[in-house]
C-alpha positions as CSV (number, residue, x, y, z in Angstrom):
1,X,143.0,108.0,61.0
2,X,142.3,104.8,63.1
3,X,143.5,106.7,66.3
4,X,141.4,109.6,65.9
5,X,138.7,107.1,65.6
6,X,139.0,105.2,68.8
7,X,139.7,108.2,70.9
8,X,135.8,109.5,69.3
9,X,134.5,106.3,70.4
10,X,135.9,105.6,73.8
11,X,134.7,109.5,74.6
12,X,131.8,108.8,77.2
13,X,128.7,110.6,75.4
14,X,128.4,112.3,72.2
15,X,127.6,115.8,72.4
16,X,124.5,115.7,70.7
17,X,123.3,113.4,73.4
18,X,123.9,116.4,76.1
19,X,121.0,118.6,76.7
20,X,122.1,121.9,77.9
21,X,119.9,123.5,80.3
22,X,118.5,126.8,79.2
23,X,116.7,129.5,81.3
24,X,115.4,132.6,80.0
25,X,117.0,134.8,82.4
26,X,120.5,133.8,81.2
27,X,120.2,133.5,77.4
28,X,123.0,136.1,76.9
29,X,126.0,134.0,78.8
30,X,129.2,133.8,77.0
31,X,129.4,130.0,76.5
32,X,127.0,127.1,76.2
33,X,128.8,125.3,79.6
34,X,128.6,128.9,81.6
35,X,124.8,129.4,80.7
36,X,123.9,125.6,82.2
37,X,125.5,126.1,85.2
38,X,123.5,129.1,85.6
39,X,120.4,127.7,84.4
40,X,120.6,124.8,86.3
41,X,121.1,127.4,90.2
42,X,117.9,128.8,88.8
43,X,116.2,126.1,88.4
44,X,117.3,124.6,91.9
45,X,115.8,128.3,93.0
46,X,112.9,128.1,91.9
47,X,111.6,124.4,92.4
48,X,113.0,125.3,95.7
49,X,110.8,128.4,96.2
50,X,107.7,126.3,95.1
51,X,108.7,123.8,97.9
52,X,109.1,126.4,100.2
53,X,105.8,128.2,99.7
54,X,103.8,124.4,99.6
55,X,105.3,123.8,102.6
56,X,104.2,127.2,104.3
57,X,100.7,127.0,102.9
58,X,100.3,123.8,104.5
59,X,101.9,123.9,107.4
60,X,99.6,127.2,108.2
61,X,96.6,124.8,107.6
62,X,98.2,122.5,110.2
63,X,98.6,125.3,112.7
64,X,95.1,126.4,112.4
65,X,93.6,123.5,112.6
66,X,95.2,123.2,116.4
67,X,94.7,126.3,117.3
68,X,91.7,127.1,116.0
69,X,89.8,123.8,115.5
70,X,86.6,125.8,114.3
71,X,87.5,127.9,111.5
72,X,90.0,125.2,110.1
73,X,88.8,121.7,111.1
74,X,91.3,118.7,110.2
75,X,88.9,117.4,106.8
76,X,90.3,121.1,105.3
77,X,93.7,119.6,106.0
78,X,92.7,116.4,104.4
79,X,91.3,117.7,101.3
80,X,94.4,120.1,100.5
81,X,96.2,117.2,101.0
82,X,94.9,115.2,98.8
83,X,94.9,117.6,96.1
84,X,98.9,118.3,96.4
85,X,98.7,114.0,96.5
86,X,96.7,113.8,93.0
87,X,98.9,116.5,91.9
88,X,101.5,114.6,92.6
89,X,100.2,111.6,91.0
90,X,99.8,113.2,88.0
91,X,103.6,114.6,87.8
92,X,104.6,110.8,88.8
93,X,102.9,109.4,85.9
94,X,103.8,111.8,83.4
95,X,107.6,111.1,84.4
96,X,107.4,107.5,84.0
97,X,105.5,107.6,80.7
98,X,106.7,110.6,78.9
99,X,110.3,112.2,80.4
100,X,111.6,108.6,81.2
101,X,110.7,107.4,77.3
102,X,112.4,111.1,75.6
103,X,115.4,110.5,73.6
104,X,118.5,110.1,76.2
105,X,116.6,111.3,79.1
106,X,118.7,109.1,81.7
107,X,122.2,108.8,80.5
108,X,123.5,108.1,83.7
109,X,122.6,106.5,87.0
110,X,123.9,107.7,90.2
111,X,125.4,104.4,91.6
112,X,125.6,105.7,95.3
113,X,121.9,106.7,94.8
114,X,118.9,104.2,96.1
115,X,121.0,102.3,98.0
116,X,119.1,98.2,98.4
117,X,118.5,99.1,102.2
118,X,116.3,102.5,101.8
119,X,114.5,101.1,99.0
120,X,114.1,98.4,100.9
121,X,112.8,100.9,104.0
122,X,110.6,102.3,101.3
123,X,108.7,99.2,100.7
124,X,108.2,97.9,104.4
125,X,106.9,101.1,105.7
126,X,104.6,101.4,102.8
127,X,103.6,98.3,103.1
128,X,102.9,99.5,106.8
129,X,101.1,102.7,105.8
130,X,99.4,101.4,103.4
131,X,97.9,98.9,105.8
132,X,97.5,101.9,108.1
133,X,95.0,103.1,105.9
134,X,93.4,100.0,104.8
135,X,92.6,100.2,108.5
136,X,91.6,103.7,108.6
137,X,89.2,103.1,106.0
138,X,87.8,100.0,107.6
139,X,87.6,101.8,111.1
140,X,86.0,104.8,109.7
141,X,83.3,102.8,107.6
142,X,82.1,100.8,110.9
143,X,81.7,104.3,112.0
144,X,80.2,106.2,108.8
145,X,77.2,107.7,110.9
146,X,79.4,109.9,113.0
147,X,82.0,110.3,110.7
148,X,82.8,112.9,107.9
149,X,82.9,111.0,104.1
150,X,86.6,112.9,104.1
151,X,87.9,110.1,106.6
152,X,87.2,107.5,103.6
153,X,88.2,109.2,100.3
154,X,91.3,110.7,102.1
155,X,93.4,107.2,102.9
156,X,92.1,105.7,99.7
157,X,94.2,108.5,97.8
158,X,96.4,107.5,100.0
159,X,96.7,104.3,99.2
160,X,96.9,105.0,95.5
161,X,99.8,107.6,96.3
162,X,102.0,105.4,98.2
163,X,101.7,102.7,96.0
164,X,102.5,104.9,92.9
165,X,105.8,107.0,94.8
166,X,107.2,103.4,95.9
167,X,107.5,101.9,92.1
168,X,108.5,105.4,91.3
169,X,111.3,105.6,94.0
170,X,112.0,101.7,93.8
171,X,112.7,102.3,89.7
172,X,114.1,105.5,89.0
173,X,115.9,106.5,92.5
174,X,119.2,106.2,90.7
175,X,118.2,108.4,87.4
176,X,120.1,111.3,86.6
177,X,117.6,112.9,84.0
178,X,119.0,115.1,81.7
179,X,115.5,116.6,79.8
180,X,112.6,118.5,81.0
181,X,114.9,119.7,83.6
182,X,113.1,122.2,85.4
183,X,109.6,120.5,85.1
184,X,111.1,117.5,87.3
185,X,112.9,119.5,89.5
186,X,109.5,121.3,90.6
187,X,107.8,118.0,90.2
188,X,110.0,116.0,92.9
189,X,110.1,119.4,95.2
190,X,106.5,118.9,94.9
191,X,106.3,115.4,96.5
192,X,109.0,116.8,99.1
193,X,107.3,119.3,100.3
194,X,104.4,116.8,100.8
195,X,105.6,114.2,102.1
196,X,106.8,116.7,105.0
197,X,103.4,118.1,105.0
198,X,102.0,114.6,105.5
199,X,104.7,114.1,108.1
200,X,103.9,117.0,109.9
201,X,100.1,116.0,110.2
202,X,101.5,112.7,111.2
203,X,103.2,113.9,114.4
204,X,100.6,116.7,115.3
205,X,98.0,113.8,115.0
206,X,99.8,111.3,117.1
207,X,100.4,113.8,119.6
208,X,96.8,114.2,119.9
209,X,96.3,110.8,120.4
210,X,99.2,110.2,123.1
211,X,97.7,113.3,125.0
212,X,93.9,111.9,124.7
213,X,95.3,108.9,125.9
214,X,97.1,110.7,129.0
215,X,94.5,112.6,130.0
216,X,92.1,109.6,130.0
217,X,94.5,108.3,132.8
218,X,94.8,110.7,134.8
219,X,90.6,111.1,134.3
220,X,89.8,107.5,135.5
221,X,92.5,107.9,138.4
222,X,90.8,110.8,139.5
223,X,87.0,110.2,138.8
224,X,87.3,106.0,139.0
225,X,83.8,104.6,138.2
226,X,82.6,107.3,135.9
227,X,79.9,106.4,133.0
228,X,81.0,109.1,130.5
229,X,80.7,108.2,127.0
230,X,81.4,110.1,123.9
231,X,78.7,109.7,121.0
232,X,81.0,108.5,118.3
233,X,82.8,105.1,120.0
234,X,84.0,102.0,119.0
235,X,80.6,99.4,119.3
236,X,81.9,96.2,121.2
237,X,82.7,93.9,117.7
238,X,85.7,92.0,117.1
239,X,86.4,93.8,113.8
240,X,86.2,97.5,114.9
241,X,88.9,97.0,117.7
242,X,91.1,94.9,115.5
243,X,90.9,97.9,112.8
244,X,91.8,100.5,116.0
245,X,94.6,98.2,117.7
246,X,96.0,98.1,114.4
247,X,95.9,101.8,113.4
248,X,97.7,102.9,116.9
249,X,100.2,100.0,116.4
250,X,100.7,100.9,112.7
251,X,100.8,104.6,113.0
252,X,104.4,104.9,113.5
253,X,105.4,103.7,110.5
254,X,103.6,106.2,108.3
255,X,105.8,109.2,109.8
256,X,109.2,107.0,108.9
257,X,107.9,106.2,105.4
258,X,107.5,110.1,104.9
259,X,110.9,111.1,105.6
260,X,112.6,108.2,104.0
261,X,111.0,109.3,101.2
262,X,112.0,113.1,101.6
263,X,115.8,111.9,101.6
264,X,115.4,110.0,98.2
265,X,113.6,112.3,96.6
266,X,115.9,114.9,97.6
267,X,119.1,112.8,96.5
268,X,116.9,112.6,92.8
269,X,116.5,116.6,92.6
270,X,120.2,117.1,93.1
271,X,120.9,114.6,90.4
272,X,118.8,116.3,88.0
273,X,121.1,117.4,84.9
274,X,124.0,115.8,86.4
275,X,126.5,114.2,84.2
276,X,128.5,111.4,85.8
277,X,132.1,110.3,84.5
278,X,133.6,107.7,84.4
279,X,135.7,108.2,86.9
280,X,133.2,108.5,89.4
281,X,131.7,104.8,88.7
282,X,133.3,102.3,90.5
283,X,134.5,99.4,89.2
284,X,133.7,96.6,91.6
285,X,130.5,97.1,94.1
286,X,131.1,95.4,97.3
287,X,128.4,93.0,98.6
288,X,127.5,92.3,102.3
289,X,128.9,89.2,103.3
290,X,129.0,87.8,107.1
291,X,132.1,86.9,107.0
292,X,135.1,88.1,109.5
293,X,132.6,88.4,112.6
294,X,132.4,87.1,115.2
295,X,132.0,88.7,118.6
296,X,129.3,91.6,117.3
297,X,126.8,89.4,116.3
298,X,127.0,87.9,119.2
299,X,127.1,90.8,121.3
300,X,124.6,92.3,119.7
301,X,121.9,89.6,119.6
302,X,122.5,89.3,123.3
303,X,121.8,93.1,123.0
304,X,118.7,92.5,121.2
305,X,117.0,89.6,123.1
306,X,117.7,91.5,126.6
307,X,115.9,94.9,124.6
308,X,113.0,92.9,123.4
309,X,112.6,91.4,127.2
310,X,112.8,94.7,129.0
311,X,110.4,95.9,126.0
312,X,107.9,93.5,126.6
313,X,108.0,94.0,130.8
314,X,107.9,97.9,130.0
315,X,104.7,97.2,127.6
316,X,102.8,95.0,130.1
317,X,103.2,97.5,133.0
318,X,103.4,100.6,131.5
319,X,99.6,100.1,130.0
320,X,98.3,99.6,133.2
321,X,96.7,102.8,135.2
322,X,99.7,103.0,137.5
323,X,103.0,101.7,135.8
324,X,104.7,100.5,138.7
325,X,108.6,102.4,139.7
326,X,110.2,99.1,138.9
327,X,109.5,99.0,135.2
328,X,111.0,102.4,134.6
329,X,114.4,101.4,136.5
330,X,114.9,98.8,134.6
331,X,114.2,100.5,131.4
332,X,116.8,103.0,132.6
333,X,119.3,100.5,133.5
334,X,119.3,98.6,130.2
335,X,119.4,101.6,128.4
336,X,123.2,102.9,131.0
337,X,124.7,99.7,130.0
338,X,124.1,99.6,126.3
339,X,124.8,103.0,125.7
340,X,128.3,102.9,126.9
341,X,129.5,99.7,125.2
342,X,128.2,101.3,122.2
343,X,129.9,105.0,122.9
344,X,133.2,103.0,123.6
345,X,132.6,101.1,120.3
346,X,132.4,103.6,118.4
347,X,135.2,105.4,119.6
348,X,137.2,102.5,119.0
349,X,136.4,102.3,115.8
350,X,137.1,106.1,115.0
351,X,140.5,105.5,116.4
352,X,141.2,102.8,113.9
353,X,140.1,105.0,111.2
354,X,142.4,107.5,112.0
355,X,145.4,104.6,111.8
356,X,144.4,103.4,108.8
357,X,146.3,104.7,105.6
358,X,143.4,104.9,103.3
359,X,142.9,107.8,101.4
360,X,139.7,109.8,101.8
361,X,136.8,109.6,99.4
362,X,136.6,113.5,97.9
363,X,134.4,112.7,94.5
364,X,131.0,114.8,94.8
365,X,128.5,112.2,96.1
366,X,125.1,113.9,96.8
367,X,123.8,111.0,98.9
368,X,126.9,110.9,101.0
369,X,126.3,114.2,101.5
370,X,122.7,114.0,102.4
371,X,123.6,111.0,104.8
372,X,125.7,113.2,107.1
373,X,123.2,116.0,107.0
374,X,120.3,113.5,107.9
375,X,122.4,111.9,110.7
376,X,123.7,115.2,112.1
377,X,119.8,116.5,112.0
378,X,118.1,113.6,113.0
379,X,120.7,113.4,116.3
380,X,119.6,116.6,117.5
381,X,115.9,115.5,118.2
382,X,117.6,113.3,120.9
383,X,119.9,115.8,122.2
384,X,117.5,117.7,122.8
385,X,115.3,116.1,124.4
386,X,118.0,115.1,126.6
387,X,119.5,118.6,127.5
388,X,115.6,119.6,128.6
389,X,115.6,116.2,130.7
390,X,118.8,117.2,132.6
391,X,117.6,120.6,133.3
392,X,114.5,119.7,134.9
393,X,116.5,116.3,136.9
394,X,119.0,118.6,138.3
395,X,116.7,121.8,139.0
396,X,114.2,119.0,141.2
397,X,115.8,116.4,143.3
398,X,118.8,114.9,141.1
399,X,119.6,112.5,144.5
400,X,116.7,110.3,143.9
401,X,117.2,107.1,142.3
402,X,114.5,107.2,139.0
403,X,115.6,110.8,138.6
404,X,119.4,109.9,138.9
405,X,118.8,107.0,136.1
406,X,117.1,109.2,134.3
407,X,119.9,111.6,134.4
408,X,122.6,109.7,133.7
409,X,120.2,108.1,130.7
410,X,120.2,111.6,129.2
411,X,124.0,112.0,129.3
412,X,125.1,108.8,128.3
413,X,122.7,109.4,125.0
414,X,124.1,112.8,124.1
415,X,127.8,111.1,124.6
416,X,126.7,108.1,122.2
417,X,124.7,110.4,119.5
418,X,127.8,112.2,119.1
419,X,130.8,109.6,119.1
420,X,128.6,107.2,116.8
421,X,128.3,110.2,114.4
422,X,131.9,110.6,113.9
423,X,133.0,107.0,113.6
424,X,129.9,107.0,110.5
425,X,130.7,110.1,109.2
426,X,134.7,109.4,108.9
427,X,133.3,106.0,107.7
428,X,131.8,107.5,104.8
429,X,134.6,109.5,103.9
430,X,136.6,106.5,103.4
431,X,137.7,105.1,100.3
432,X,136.6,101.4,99.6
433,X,139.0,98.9,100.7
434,X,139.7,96.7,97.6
435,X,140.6,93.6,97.4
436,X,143.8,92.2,95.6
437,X,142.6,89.9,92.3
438,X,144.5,87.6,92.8
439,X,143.8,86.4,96.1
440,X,140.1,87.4,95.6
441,X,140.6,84.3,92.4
442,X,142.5,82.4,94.8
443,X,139.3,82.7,97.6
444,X,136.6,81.9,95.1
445,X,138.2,78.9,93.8
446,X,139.0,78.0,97.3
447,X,135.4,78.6,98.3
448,X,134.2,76.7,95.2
449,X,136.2,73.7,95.7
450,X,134.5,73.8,99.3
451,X,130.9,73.9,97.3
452,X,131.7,70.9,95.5
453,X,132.6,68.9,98.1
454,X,129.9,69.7,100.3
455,X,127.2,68.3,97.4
456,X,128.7,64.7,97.7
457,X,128.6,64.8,101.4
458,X,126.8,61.6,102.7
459,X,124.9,62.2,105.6
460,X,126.8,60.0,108.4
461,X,129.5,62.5,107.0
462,X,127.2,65.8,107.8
463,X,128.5,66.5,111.5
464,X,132.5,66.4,110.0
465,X,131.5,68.7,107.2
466,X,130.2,71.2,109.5
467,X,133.5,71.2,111.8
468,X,135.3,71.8,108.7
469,X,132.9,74.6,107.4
470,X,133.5,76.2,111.0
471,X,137.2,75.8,110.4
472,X,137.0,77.6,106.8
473,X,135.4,80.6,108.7
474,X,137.6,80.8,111.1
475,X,140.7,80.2,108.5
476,X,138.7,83.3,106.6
477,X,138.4,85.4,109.8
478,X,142.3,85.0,111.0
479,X,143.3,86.2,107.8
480,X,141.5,89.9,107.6
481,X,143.7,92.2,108.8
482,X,143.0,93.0,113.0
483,X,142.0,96.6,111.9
484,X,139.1,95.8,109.0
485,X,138.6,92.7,111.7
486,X,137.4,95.2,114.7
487,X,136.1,97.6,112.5
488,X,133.4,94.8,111.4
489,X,132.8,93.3,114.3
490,X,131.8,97.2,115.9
491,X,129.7,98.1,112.6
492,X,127.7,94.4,113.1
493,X,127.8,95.1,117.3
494,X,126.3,99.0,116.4
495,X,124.0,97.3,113.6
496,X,122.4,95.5,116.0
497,X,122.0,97.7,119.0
498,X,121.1,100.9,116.4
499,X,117.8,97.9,115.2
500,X,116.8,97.2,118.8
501,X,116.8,101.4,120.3
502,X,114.6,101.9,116.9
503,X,112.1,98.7,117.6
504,X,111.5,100.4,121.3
505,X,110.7,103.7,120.7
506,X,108.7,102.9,117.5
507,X,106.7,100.3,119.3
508,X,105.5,102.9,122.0
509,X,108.2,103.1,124.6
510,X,108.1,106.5,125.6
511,X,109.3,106.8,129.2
512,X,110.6,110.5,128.8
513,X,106.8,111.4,129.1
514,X,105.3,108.7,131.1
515,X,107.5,108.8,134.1
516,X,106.0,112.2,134.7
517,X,109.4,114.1,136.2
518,X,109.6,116.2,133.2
519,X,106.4,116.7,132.5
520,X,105.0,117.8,136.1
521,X,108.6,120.4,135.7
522,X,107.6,122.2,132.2
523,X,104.5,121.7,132.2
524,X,102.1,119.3,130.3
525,X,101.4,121.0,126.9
526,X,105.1,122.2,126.4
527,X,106.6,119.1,127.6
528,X,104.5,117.4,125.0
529,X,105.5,119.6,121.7
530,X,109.4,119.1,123.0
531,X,108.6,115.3,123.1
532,X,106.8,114.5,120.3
533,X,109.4,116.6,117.6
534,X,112.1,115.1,119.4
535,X,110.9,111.4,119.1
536,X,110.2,111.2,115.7
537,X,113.7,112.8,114.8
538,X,115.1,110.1,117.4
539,X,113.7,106.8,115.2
540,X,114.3,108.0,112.2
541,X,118.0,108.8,113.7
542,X,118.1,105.0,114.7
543,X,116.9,104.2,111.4
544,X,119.1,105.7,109.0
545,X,122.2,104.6,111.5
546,X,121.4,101.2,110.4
547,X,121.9,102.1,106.9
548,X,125.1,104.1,108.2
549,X,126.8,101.6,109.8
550,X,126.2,98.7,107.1
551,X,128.1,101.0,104.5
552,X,130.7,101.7,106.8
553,X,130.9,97.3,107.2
554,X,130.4,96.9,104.1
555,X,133.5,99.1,103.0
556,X,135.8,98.0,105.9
């Protein structure tokens, strides 16, 4: 009949479209849905295992190599790194020329999935590291008679490997592939486990370089007019320090493009098989709009320009051989007034969420899931840090004033870590706010009318339309509701603040280890591993904030 034949077409997929997972361990379940599901935990298992054992293999290369610099030296790291990366390649290019082209291989897109601003990440700090190496290569070339032939071949694979996994992930970070399931599953656990392994090299390496660059202090304090010279050194030409100045000031940004990449590619294994419905797609997609703001932008630019001030003063006297006391109080001092505006912030904020009447968001959302994770891991690398500081302030002389800044410092950023976790998290959770149509019609015309008008402006009449575009956003700000008002205004105000305590840190501001307190308490080499796992956590905390706070304005 003509009903039966509408309800078969408005059904969302035709069952011959689904591909059933199959494993051979479970080839004797009692239905076709019960043997997926178990094929499916296997496959997670064992793409999981292979991840698991890379990651081991790799990381006991790593280990060797600094303990033991002889019988592992770092070109071993480099070459079985470069064989997981041409691996890699190799799996990248067979998905997007073979399981991408199959017969309904991606029925369904995870909308919540490769979200604009972590693709986005993904192409600026590839962009970065691929510059990075463009620089390694060049540095390493000028210095080809002291150097290994590994230093050259290993960032040009690099090259071709970043460029490859950011059209993959820029592409296909929304596919929910439903063939070859286990083959991709092992394939994308794969490039996990190395981009942690390049991660991990990444931080071992720049600790190196921080502590060469310590010691070499504490050397020319000690022994001032020394003629020491190592055999393999940068000859006095304008190119060779341009390629090293731009290596240490690029290096950051290869450890963030490595675990940006880790989170995508995880959100794509956990989509793997996974059948959306249609339910779970919503129906309008809410853009970011600057609208309804007013006071954080403003707050938090002022936030911004006094950071990059302060920044540039620590910069200036920090690289000299004695960083004067000054510099360090007033890097302190910024950071005890900023960190409270933002604790009370977000407070606020998570206060108003617990007035509001909207309904919480309980559909499965793998990414959503992931964010918390990442923002509840990433935290802890701060924490930390911060609960080792206060030990060693209060066990030396907690009454004097650096040590008492630093002090409250430490505090004051365990207290905002944790109340800015909660007002993102419970953001999350929420459902969308949506608009009514009608008065979304009524605002478009409204705002199109305004369009037309402005076109046949004259330009004695310029200074009068601008007055009356100031009035139209203040009209359109009055009439949000005070809650979704204040709850903007603190996402733009944390947006802001979250950019300018990433720029710092990620630009080589690292008073927790030059002030020397902590340091000259632990000692130097343990002091050094606490520091340099807990400052890579700490940007990359800052970082995926950001991309936090904007869903949590967005959705207001």
């Amino acid at each position: 009949c003509h009903h039966c034949k509408s309800r078969l077409a408005s059904a969302p997929t035709d069952t011959s479209k689904i591909h059933y997972e199959k494993f051979w361990l479970y080839r004797h379940c009692s239905s076709v849905q019960q043997r997926d599901q178990q094929a499916q935990k296997a496959g997670r298992l064992f793409s999981g295992l292979l991840a698991m054992n890379v990651v081991f293999l790799g990381s006991a290369f790593i280990s060797s190599m600094i303990f033991n610099k002889v019988a592992i030296t770092l070109a071993d790291v480099w070459i079985l790194l470069s064989i997981l990366k041409v691996l890699c390649l190799f799996w990248i290019i067979y998905y997007l020329l073979g399981t991408t082209r199959q017969p309904h291989a991606v029925l369904y897109r995870d909308s919540h999935a490769g979200a604009i601003w972590i693709r986005g990440s993904v192409l600026l700090f590839g962009s970065c590291s691929i510059l990075l190496n463009v620089f390694q290569i060049g540095y390493s070339t000028i210095l080809v008679h002291c150097k290994s032939r590994v230093e050259i071949v290993f960032p040009s694979i690099g090259i071709l490997f970043i460029c490859t996994q950011a059209y993959f992930l820029w592409h296909h970070s929304k596919d929910c592939i439903q063939v070859q399931h286990n083959f991709t599953r092992c394939g994308l656990m794969l490039t996990i486990a190395t981009n942690l392994l390049l991660w991990l090299l990444a931080v071992t390496n720049d600790t190196l370089h921080m502590e060469i660059e310590s010691q070499l202090r504490e050397v020319e304090q000690r022994f001032a007019g020394s003629n020491e010279t190592t055999l393999c050194t940068c000859p006095n030409t304008t190119i060779c320090k341009v390629f090293q100045k731009g290596y240490i000031l690029l290096y950051p940004f290869n450890t963030e493009y490595c675990l940006v990449c880790c989170s995508v590619l995880y959100v794509m294994w956990k989509n793997v098989g996974r059948r959306i419905s249609h339910h779970h797609i919503p129906h309008t997609k809410p853009k970011f709009k600057l609208q309804g703001v007013v006071f954080g932008p403003l707050l938090g630019t002022s936030a911004v320009i006094i950071g990059a001030c302060v920044f540039m003063m620590y910069q200036i006297q920090a690289t000299s051989l004695v960083p004067s006391r000054q510099v360090f109080v007033i890097y302190y001092s910024y950071y005890i007034v900023l960190l409270p505006l933002m604790s009370v912030g977000a407070v606020i904020g998570t206060i108003i969420h617990a007035l509001e009447k909207k309904e919480l968001d309980t559909l499965k959302n793998p990414t959503r899931s992931l964010d918390v994770v990442l923002l509840m891991g990433a935290a802890l690398g701060q924490i930390g840090m911060s609960y080792f500081s206060i030990v060693a302030l209060v066990a030396t002389d907690p009454r004097d004033l650096l040590n008492s800044l630093a002090l409250s410092y430490s505090v004051l950023l365990i207290f905002q870590n944790i109340t800015q976790n909660v007002f993102v998290i419970d953001g999350l959770h929420r459902q969308r706010f949506a608009t009514p149509p009608g008065k979304e019609e009524d605002t478009k015309e409204e705002q199109n009318r305004e369009a037309y008008s402005q076109r046949r402006v004259s330009v004695l009449e310029l200074g009068q339309e601008i007055r009356k575009a100031s009035l139209s956003y203040i009209h359109t700000y009055s009439h949000l509701s005070w809650k979704r008002r204040v709850l903007r205004e603190i996402s733009f105000f944390l947006v802001l603040c979250n950019i300018i305590l990433w720029v710092m840190p990620t630009f080589g501001a690292h008073p927790i280890f030059e002030n020397g307190m902590e340091r000259s308490f632990y000692g130097y080499s343990t002091w050094f591993v606490i520091v340099n796992f807990g400052l890579p956590l700490g940007v990359f905390y800052r970082m995926h904030s950001v991309g936090g706070l904007l869903e949590v304005y967005v959705t207001a």
